[in-house]
N, C-alpha and C positions, 0 to 999 in steps of 0.2 A: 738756646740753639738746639741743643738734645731734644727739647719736647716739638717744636716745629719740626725736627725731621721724625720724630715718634710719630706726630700727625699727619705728615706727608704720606707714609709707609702704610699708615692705618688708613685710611681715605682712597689709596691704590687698591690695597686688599678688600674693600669692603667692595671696591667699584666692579673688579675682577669676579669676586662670589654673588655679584647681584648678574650682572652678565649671563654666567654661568651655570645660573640655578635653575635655567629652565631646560639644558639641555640632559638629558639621557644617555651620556655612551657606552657605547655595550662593553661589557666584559672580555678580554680578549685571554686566553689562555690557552696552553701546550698542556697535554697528557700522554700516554702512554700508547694509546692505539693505531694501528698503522695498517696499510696493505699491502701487498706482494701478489708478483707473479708467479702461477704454477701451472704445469710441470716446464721443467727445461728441457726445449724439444729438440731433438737433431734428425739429420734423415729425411728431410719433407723432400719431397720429386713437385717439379711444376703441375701446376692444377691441381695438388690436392689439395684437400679441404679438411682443419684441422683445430682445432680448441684449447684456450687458454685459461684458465678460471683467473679472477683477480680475488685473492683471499683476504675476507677482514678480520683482524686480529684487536678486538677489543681490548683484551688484555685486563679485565677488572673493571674497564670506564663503560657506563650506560651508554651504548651508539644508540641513537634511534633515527639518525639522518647519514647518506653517508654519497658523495659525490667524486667518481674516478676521472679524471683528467686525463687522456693516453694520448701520446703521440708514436707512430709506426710508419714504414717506411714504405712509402705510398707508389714508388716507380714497384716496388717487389709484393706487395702485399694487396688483399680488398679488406675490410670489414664489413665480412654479411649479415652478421646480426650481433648481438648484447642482449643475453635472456637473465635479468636479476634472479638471483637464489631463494630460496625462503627468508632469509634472514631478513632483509628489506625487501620485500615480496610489490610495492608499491612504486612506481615508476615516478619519477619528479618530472614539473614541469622544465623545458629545455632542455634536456635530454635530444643530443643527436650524433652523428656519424655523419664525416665528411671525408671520404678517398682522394678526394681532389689533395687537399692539404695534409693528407696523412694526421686526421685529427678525430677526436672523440672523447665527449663529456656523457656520461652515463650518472646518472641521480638515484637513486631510491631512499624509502623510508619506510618505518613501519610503525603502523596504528597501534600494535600491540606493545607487553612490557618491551623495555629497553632492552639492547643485547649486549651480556656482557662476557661475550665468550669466542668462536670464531667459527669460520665456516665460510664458502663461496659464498661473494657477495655479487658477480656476476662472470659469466661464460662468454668469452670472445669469440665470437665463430669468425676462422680467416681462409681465404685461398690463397697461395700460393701464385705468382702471376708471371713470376720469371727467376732465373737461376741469380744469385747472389748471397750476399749476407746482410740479413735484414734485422732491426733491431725494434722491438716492441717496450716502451717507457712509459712507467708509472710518472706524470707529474708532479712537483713539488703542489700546485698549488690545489691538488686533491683535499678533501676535506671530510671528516669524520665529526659530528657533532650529537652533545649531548644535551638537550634541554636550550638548544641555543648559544652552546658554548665551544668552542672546538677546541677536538682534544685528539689532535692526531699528532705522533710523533713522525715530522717528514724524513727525520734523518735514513729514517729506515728501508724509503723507496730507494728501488732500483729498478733493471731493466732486462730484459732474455733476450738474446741472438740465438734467430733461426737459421740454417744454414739450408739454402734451397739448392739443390741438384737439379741438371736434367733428368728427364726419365729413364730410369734405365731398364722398363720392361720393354721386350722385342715386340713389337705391335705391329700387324700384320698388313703388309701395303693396301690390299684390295677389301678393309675394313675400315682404314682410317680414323677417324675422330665423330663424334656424336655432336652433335649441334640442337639444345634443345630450343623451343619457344613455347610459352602458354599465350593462348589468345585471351583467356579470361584474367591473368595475373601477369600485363606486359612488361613489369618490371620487376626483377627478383629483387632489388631493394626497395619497395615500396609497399606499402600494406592498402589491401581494396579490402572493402566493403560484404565483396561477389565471395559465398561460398561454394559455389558449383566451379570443379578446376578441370581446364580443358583443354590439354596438351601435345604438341605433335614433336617430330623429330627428324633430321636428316643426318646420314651419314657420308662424308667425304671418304666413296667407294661405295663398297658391294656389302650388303650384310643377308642372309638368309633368317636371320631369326635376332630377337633380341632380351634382354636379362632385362627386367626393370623391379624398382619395389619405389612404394609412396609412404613414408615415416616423418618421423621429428628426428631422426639422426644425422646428421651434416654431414656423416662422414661414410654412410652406411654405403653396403654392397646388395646389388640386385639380385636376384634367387628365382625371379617367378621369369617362364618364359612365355615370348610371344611373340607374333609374325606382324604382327602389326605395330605402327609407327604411329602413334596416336593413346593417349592415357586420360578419360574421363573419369571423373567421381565429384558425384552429389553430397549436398550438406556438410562440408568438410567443417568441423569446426576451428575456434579461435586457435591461432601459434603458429608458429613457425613450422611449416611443412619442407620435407625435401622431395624431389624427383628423382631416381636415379636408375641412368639408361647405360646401358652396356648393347656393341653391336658382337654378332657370334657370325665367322665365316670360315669352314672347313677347320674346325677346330680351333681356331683364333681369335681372341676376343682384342676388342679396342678397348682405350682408355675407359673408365669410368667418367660420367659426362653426372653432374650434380644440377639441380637447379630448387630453387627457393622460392617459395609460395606461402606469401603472408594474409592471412586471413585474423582481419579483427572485423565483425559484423556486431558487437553488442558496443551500446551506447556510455558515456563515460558516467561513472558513479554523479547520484544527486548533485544539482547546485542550488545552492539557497543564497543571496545574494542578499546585501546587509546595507545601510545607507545609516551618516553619523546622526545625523538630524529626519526623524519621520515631521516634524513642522520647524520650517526656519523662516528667516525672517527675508523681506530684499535683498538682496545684497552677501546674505550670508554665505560661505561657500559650504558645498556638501561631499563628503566624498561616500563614493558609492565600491566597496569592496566586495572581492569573489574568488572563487578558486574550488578547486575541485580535483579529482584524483581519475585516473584511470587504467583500468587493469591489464588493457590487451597495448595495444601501437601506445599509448602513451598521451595527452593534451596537446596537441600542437596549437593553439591558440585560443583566445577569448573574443566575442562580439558583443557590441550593447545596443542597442537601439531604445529612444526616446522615445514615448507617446507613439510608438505604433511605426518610427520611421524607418531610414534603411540600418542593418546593421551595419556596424562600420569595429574593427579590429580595434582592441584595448585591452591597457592591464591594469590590475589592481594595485592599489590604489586609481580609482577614476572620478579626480576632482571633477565636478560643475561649478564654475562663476557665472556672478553675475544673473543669474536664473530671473526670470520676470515673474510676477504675481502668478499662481495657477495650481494645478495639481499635477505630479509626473508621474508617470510610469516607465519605470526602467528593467529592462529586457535583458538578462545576459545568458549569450549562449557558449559550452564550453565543445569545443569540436575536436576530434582526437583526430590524429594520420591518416585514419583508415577516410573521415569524412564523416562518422558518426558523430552524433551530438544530442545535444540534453540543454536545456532551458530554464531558466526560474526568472525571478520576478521580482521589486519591490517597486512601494511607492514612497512620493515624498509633496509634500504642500509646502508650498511657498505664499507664506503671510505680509501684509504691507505693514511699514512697522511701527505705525502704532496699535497694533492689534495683540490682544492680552491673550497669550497663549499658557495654555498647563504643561509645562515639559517638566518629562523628569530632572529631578537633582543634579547638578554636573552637566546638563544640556541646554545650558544658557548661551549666547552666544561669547565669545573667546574676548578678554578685553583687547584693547588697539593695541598694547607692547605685543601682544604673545603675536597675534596678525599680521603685525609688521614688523618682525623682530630685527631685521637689518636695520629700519628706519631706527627704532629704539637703540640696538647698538652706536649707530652714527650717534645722536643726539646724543645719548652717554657719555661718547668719546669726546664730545665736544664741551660739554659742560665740566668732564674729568680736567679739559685744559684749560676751562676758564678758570678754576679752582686752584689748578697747578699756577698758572701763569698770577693767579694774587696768592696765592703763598709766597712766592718768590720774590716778588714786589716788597711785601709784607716782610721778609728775612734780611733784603735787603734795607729798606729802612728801617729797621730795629739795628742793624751792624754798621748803618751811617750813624744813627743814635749813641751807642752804648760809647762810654765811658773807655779808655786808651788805658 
């Protein structure tokens, strides 16, 4: 009876590691590295405009990937921009800002050695939108990774309340408030292409003259003066530009009025675009992978086109089934925010199969368990219980047999 359930026991384990042996799971583990918010800000008046770093704290672990999850409180706050630091200098795909939900996933990574030390890993630009107490949080499900591993200790996030005031500079009735618009950049959260910036402005009231300056500061004051209500400039290059207009009447100036001008015009780093099979057989399936980096607004999506057709939106991994006899040519384009984009190419031949192909080593076609590994599963399952079900048969008439 002992060795029947020794072989029950041994026949589960062996079924369980054949199963099993063809899956891969990843490594899951906790380290030491974490992020934070800084500085802890008080004091903010509505409408300004004011800067958060989120700091990464290696701590001894190799980061070379590293993804901030924030939530902020969206009736009180805007998110105007997220500029990554040196440290991850390279913007990840899905990377976005969303004011509506009070929400934001900011990615970077870096090509060079791993970081194992600390420093700004990106700068939150916010305004101010109305009087309350607003609270900016680091997410749990933020991620710090090394080599594919992550190693961030969550315990460590937490979060900073701003406390927003009304204004409390006298500002002058017959100057009122500054109302900017660019014709050439009609959204100050959106990144164009256009580097020529072409900007006018109204004031609710009277103004005699006005303070403006055009920088990368979010927060800067205007110094240059002028009579006119209108700010042009050629070739601006790539980042995040600010506007900022101040109105001047009998000695009284108005609010500070800020406005944002995003300029990415250069196209996203190379794509070379990779297929598992260069000759496969009917029926075989191919996947066609790609991916690419880019330095200014970021990859907002991929496109592929076939043999010449329309492009149409996808992501890597991009299986083909079922392909018919022929030769392909596969097209993928990587297009960043701004609308800029970069192209490459491969091919792939589709053989009928009885045709004797030279493929490399390891580029045979997959046998039928790994293809259909669900099916294989089931059939396992099922032959484990015909196995199971004459053992038990088997234990039973051996224990009708034996001797009392």
């Amino acid at each position: 009876m002992r060795t029947m359930k020794w072989m029950l026991k041994t026949i589960i384990a062996l079924f369980i590691t054949s199963v099993l042996a063809g899956f891969s799971l990843p490594t899951l583990a906790v380290g030491s590295a974490t992020l934070s918010l800084s500085p802890v800000l008080n004091d903010i008046s509505t409408g300004d405009t004011f800067t958060i770093d989120i700091e990464a704290q290696a701590n001894g672990e190799a980061i070379d990937t590293v993804r901030a999850h924030i939530s902020f409180s969206a009736d009180l706050l805007q998110l105007t921009d997220a500029s990554l630091g040196s440290l991850f200098p390279r913007t990840s795909p899905g990377s976005s800002i969303d004011n509506a939900a009070g929400e934001a996933s900011i990615g970077g990574f870096t090509l060079d050695e791993p970081v194992n030390g600390s420093g700004a890993f990106v700068t939150l630009t916010f305004t101010a939108l109305k009087e309350g107490e607003a609270k900016i949080t680091l997410l749990s499900s933020s991620k710090m990774i090394s080599n594919g591993e992550e190693k961030m200790n969550a315990d460590s996030l937490g979060s900073v309340t701003v406390n927003i005031a009304t204004v409390q500079e006298e500002v002058s009735v017959n100057t009122g408030t500054v109302s900017i618009s660019c014709s050439s950049h009609p959204n100050p959260l959106v990144w164009y292409k256009e580097k020529n910036v072409s900007c006018a402005w109204e004031v609710d009231g009277e103004a005699e003259a006005y303070l403006i300056a055009f920088d990368q500061d979010p927060s800067g004051e205007p110094t240059q003066r002028t009579t006119m209500a209108i700010y042009e400039q050629s070739e601006v290059g790539d980042g995040v530009w600010y506007l900022h207009v101040k109105g001047l009447q009998n000695g009284a100036t108005t609010q500070t009025s800020h406005y944002a001008v995003r300029v990415d015009a250069t196209a996203p780093n190379p794509i070379f675009p990779t297929v598992s099979l260069e000759q496969a057989y009917v029926g075989e399936p191919i996947e066609l992978r790609f991916g690419t980096t880019d330095d200014g607004s970021g990859i907002a999506y991929y496109e592929v086109a076939i043999n010449g057709g329309v492009y149409v939106p996808q992501a890597s991994p991009f299986v083909l089934e079922d392909l018919d006899e022929g030769t392909y040519l596969f097209q993928v384009g990587a297009v960043d925010f701004a609308g800029n984009a970069v192209y490459g190419s491969a091919t792939a031949r589709v053989y009928p199969q009885d045709a004797e192909l030279d493929r490399p080593v390891g580029a045979e076609p997959l046998p039928v368990w790994k293809t259909n590994l669900w099916v294989f599963v089931g059939a396992s399952a099922a032959v484990l219980g015909i196995i199971m079900a004459g053992l038990v048969i088997a234990i039973r008439k051996h224990k009708n047999h034996s001797p009392i």
